[in-house]
C-alpha atoms as one frame of an Amber mdcrd trajectory, in Angstrom:
protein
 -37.021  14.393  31.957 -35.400  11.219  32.579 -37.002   7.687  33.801 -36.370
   3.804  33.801 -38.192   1.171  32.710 -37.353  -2.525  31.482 -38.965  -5.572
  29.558 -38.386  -9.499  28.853 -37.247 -10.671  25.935 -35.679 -13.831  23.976
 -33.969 -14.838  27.815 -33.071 -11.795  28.881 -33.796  -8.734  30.636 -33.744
  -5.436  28.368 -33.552  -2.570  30.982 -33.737   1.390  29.040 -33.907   4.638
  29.761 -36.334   6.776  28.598 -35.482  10.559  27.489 -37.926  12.962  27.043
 -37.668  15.893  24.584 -40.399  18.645  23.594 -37.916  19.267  20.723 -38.254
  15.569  19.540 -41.045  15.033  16.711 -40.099  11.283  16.429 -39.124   8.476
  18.396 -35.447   6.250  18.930 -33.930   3.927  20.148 -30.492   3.812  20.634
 -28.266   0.819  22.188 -24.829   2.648  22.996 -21.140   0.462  23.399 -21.506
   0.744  27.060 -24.878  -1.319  26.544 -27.163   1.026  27.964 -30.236   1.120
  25.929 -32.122   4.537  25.279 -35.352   5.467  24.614 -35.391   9.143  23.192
 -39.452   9.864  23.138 -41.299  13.338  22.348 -42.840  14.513  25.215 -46.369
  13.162  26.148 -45.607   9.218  24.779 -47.093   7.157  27.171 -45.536   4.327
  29.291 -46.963   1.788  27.697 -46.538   2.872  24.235 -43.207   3.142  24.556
 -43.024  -0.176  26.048 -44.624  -1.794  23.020 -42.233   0.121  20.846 -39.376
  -1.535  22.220 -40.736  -4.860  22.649 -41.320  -4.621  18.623 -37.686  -3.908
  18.485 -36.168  -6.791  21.055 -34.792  -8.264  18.512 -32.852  -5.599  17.032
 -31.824  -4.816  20.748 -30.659  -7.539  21.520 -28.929  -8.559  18.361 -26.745
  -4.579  18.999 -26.304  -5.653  22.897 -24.834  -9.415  21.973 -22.280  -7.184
  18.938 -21.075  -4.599  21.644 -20.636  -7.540  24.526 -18.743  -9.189  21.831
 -16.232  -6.760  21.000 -16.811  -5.335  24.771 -13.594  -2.040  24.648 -12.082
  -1.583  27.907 -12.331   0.528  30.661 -10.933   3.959  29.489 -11.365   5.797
  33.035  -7.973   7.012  33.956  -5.817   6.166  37.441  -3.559   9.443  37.143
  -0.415   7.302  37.535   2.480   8.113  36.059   3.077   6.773  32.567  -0.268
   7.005  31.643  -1.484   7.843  27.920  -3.649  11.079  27.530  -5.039  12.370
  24.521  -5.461  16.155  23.137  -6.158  17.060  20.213  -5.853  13.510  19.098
  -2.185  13.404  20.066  -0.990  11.560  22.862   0.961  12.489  25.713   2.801
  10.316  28.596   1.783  11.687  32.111   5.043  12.590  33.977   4.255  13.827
  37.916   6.557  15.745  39.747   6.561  16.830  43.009   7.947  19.896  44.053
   7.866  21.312  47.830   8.401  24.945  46.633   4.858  24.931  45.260   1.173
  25.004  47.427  -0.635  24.542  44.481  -0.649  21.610  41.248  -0.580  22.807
  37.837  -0.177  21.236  34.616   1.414  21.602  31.123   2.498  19.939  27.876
   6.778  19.386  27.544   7.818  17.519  24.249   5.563  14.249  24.337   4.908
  14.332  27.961   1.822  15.609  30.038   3.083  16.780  32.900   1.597  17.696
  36.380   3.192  19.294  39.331   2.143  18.637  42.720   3.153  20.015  46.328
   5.882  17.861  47.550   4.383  16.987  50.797   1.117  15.749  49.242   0.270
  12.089  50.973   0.434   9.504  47.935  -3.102   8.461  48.768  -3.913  12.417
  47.868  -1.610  12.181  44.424  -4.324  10.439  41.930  -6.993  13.063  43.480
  -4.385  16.007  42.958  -3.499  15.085  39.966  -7.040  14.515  38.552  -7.927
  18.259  39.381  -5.175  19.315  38.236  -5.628  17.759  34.659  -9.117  18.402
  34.692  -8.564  22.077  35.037  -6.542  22.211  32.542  -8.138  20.280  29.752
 -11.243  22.106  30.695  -9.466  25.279  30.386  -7.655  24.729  27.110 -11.413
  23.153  25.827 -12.876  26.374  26.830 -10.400  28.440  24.585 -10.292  26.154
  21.892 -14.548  26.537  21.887 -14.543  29.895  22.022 -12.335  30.090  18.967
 -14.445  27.580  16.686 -17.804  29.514  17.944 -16.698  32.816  17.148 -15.422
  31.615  13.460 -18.670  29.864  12.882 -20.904  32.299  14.318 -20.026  34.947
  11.689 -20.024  32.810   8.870 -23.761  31.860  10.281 -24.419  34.955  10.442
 -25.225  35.134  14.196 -23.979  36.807  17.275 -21.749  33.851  18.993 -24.342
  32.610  21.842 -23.014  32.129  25.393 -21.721  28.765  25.816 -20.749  26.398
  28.301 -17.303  24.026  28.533 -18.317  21.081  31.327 -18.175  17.992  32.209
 -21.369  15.485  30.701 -21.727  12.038  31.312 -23.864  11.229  27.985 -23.529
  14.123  25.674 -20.737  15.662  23.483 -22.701  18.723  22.748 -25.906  20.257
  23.559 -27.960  23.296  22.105 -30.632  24.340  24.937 -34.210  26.455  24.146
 -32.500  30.085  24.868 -29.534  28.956  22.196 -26.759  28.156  25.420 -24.477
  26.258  23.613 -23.052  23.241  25.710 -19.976  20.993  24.963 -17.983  18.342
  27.101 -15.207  19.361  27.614 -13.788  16.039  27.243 -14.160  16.600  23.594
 -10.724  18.289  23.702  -8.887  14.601  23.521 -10.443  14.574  20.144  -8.328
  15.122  16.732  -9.472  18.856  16.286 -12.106  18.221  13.542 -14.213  16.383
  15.489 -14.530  18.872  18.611 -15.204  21.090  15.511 -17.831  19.212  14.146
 -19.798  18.883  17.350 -19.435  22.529  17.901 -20.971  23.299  14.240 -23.740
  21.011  14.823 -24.855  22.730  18.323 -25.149  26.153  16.608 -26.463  25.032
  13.502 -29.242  24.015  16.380 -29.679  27.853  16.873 -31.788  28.316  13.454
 -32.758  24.885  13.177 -34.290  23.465  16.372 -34.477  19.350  15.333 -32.425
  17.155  12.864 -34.432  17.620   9.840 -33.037  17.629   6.452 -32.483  21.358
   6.523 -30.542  20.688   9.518 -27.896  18.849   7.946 -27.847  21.017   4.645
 -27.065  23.822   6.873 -24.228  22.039   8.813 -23.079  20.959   5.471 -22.943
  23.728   4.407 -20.545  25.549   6.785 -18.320  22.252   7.572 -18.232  20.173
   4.191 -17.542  16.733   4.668 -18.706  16.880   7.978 -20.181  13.377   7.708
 -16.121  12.202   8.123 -15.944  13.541  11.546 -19.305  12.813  12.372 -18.560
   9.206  11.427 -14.868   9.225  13.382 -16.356  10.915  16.713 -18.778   7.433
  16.657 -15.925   5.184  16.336 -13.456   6.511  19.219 -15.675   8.653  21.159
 -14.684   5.520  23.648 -11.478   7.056  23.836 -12.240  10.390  25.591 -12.918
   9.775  28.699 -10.825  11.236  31.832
C-alpha cells in the first residue's frame, strides 16, 4: 500500500511517499538520486507519526536532496535512434537500425559492438522509435529471463531449495522483489548490469525465501552463498542510474 503525503521545512517543501510493508519491523527513510523521498513504514504507523518522524529528520532530508540536485545525473531514458549506447551485461553496444522490406516483423540481435534492430521497411519514421523500443525490450527481457533462470537454478541448489517460480518484468522502483508465496521478481532492466550485480540481486531475493526481513541472519546467509557480495551490492548503488531503457 502506497500513499503521499508532504511537510515544510527550512524553505522548502519535502513531499514523500509512504510504503507500507507487513514484512517491515522498522521504519526508513530513504531520499533516492531522482529526489523522491520514501517513507518505508510497517504496517499500522499512523499518519501523523510518520509525519513527525520525518519532520525530526528534515534536516538530514534536505541536506541528501541539496547533494543529489548538486551532482543532478542526466536523463538516461533512451530515444531508440541510431547511434545510441546500450548496455548488457555491462558492455556497451552502438544501436544500428536497419530496415528491411522482406520482413513483417522487428527483431533484434548483438553483431561485433553493435546492437542491432531490424524493422519492416515500410514502417513510417514516426513508428521507428516505437518499433524499435519493442523490439529491444523484447529482447533484453528475453535474454534477462534466461540469464535469471540460470543464476536461480545454481543458487537454488546450493540453498538447498526447489528454484521458486519467478518473474522477469519491467519495475519502475525495484531491482528485485521476493513476495509472501516466495515469487521471485526481478527487473528485467537489471540485464544492462555487469553480470555480478544482476547476480547479486537475484541471491538476495531468494535468500528472502528462508529469511523474510533484512536481519543479520539475512545477510550471513547471502554471504554466505555470494562472498563479497557487499562489492556488487555497493556497485549496483552507484550506476543503477545507468539501467534504464
Amino acid at each position: 500500500m502506497r500513499k503521499n503525503d508532504s511537510i515544510e521545512a527550512y524553505n522548502r517543501r519535502i513531499d514523500y511517499e509512504i510504503v507500507f510493508s507487513k514484512n517491515r519491523k522498522r521504519a526508513e527513510i530513504v531520499v533516492r538520486p531522482d529526489l523522491k523521498v520514501e517513507f518505508r513504514a510497517p504496517q499500522g504507523l499512523s499518519s501523523e507519526t510518520i509525519k513527525e518522524m520525518v519532520r525530526r529528520k528534515a534536516v538530514w532530508i534536505c541536506k541528501k536532496l541539496e547533494s543529489f540536485e548538486a551532482n543532478k545525473l542526466p536523463d538516461q531514458k533512451k530515444q531508440y535512434v541510431e547511434g545510441e549506447i546500450y548496455l548488457y551485461l555491462g558492455r556497451e553496444y552502438h544501436l544500428k537500425i536497419v530496415a528491411l522490406e522482406s520482413i513483417k516483423k522487428s527483431f533484434t540481435a548483438f553483431k561485433d559492438s553493435e546492437l542491432t534492430v531490424i524493422v519492416p521497411g515500410k514502417t513510417s519514421d514516426g513508428l521507428f522509435p516505437l518499433l524499435v523500443k519493442k523490439a529491444i525490450w523484447d529482447f533484453y527481457s528475453g535474454r534477462a529471463e534466461v540469464e535469471v533462470g540460470s543464476i536461480i537454478t545454481d543458487y537454488s541448489r546450493k540453498l538447498g531449495i526447489s528454484p521458486p517460480a519467478f518473474k522477469v518484468k519491467y519495475q519502475k522502483r525495484r531491482w528485485g522483489s521476493c513476495s509472501a508465496d516466495n515469487v521471485i521478481r526481478i527487473n528485467f532492466q537489471l540485464i544492462m548490469a555487469p553480470s555480478e550485480q544482476l547476480e547479486y540481486v537475484v541471491v538476495h531475493e531468494l535468500c528472502h525465501i528462508k529469511e523474510k526481513n533484512h536481519s543479520a541472519r539475512f545477510w550471513r546467509l547471502v554471504s554466505k552463498l555470494m562472498p563479497g557480495y557487499e562489492i556488487h551490492r555497493k556497485d549496483l548503488k552507484r550506476d543503477g542510474w545507468m539501467y534504464v531503457l
